[in-house]
N, C-alpha and C positions, 0 to 999 in steps of 0.2 A: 483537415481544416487548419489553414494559416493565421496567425496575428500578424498584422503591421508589424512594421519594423518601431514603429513610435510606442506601440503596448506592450511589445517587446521590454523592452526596459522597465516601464510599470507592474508587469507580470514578475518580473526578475523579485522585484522590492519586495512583492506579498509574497512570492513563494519563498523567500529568504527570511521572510518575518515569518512564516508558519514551519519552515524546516526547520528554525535555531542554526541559524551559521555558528562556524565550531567557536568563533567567540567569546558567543553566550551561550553556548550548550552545555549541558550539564556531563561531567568526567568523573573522573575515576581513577586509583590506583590498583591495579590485579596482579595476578599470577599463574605462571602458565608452565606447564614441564613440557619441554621438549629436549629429545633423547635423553632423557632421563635427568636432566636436569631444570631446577626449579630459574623460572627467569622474571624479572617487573614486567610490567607490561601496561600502557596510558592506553584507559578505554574512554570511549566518546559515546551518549547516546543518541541514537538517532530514532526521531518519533516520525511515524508514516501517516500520513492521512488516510491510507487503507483502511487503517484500523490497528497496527501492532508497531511494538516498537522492538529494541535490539542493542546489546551493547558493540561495538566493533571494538579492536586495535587500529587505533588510529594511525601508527606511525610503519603500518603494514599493509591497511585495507582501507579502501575509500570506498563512499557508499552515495549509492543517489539516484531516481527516479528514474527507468530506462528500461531496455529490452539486451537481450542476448539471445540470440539465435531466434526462436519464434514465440519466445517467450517473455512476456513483459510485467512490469511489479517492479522491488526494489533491488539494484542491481548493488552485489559487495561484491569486490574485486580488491586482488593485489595490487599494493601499487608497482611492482618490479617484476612481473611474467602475466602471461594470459588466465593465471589460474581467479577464476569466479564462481559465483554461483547465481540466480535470480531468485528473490522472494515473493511469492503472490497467494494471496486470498483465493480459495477455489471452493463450489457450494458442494453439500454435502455427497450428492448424485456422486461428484469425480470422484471425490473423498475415499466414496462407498466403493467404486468399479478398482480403487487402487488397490487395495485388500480383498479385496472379491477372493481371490486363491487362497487367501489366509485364514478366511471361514470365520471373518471379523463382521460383526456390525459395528461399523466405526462409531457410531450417535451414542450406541450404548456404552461401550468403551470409554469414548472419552468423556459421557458426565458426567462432571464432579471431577475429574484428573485429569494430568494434562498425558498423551500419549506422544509418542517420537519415534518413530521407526522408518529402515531404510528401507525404501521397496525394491529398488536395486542400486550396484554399486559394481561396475564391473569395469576393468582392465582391459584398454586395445590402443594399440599405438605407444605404447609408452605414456598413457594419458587414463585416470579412473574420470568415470565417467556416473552421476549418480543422481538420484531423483530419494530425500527426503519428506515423508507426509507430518505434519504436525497436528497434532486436533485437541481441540483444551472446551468442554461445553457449550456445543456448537458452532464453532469456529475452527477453519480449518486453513492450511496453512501449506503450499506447495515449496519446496524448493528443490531446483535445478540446476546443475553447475557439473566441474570436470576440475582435474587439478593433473598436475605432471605425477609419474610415479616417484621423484625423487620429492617431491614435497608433502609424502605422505607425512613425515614428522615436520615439518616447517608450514606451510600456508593452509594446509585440511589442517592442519590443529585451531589455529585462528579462525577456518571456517565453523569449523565444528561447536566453537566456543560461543561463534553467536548465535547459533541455531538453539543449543544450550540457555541462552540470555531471553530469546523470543516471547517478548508479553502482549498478549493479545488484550483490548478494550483502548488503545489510543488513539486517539483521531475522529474522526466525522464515526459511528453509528450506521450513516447512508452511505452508501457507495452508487458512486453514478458514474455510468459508460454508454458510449454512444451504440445505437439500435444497430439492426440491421439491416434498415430503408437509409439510403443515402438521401443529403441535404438537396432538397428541390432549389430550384432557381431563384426563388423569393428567403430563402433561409432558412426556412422551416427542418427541423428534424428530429430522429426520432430516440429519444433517450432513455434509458434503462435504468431505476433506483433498485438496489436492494437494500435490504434493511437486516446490517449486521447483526443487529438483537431489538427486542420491541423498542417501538415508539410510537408516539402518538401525536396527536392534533396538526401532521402533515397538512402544509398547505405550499402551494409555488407562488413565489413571491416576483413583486415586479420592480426591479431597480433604475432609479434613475441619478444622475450626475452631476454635481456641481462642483468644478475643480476634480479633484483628488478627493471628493468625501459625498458617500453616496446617501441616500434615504430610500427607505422600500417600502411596500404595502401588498398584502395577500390578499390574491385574488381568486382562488381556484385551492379550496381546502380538499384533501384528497384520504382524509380520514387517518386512524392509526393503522400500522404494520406490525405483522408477526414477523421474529427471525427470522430470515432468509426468503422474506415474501420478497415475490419481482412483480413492478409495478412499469409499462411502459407507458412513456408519455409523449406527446411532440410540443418544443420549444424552435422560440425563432433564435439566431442569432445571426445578429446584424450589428455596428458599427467596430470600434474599438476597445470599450469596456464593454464589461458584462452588465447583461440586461436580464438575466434570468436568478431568482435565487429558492435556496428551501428556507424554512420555519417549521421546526419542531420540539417535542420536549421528549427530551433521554428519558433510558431510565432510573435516572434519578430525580426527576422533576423538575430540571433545568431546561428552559428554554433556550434555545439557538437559534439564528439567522445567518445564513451561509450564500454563497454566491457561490453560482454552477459557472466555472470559470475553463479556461482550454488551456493546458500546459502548450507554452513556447517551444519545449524540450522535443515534444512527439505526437503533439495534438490531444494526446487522450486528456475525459474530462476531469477534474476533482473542485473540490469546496476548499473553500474560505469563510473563517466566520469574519463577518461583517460586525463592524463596532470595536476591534480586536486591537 
């Protein structure tokens, strides 16, 4: 599903105000051994609306909401060769089938500690090729990516380092993606909430527009969620802006108001808090 070429640019502004352009992003100075020597290194953080956030090198890796190969989440790439990787949220089910041979229960493992291990990592073409799982107290963490074999010391160090960084709890709580019924001819379609960790007094909110500053009102309370409950719902969408939003309270007792908005970038959905 498309925006206008007109929302386009309005889309551009919120998702620039909710990613932190490197502007106002908060940095860092670090340090990093490569062939055996110690080097500076200018790190950038980048917070995900997923749910996790990650430090990169900035002046080597660029980072930003996207797909690679059939795999989509947050894409970190070199800036100077093909070498990447993609990060994405996966529930605990994949989590579990990826360690299945390892004779793991990932859920137990990672309570309380954060766990990082390769499931695989293997050599062809002149290219590694590898699938890292991350899991920190019910959250779980894919990434996928390849690198040249001569940048085992050069761009897999800088990968390696932000997978090392990875903090899980930033961002939206909800995660929302579109169903598996395609949008009918009136708009309507069918969407999928999970729920990164509890929340509660869930309700879908109804946004309307004056200028550039919205007002909203809950009409359809949908009660609290457990971690990784999936909840499918169908919403309309129709004009320019977004008409559909959530209301809930963390678990910390903070209320939120969010708008279920459609990335410019690749369609897929994410939130915005509203009022922000």
């Amino acid at each position: 599903m498309k925006k206008k070429t007109a929302f386009a640019l309005a889309l551009m502004i919120l998702l620039t105000a909710l990613l932190l352009p490197v502007s106002q992003a908060e940095t860092r100075g670090a340090t990093i051994f490569l062939e055996g020597q110690e080097e500076m290194i200018h790190e950038t953080l980048y917070v995900s609306p997923l749910g996790f956030s990650f430090w990169y090198a900035d002046e080597r890796l660029e980072a930003y909401p996207g797909d690679a190969g059939d795999t989509e989440g947050v894409v970190v790439s070199a800036l100077y060769s093909n070498d990447a990787m993609t990060l994405s949220m996966i529930p605990e089910e994949d989590a579990q089938e990826y360690v299945e041979d390892l004779g793991w229960n990932i859920a137990e493992r990672s309570a309380g500690t954060r766990v990082q291990t390769d499931i695989y990592r293997e050599l062809e073409d002149g290219r590694y090729y590898f699938l890292i799982l991350i899991a920190e107290n019910g959250k779980y963490m894919r990434a996928v990516g390849d690198y040249a074999e001569e940048a085992a010391e050069g761009n897999a160090r800088f990968l390696s380092r932000v997978l090392d960084s990875v903090s899980f709890g930033a961002g939206s709580p909800i995660r929302v993606e579109w169903g598996e019924e395609e949008p009918d001819e009136e708009g309507f379609a069918q969407v999928i909430l999970t729920a990164l960790e509890p929340v509660t007094e869930v309700s879908l909110l109804r946004l309307d527009w004056e200028g550039t500053d919205p007002s909203w009102r809950a009409y359809a309370p949908l009660g609290s969620f457990s971690a990784e409950q999936r909840v499918a719902i169908t919403l309309r969408f129709m004009g320019d802006m977004p008409e559909n939003g959530l209301q809930y309270t963390d678990a910390q007792g903070q209320e939120h108001a969010c708008a279920v908005d459609i990335s410019g970038e690749n369609g897929d959905l994410y939130l915005w808090e509203l009022g922000k």
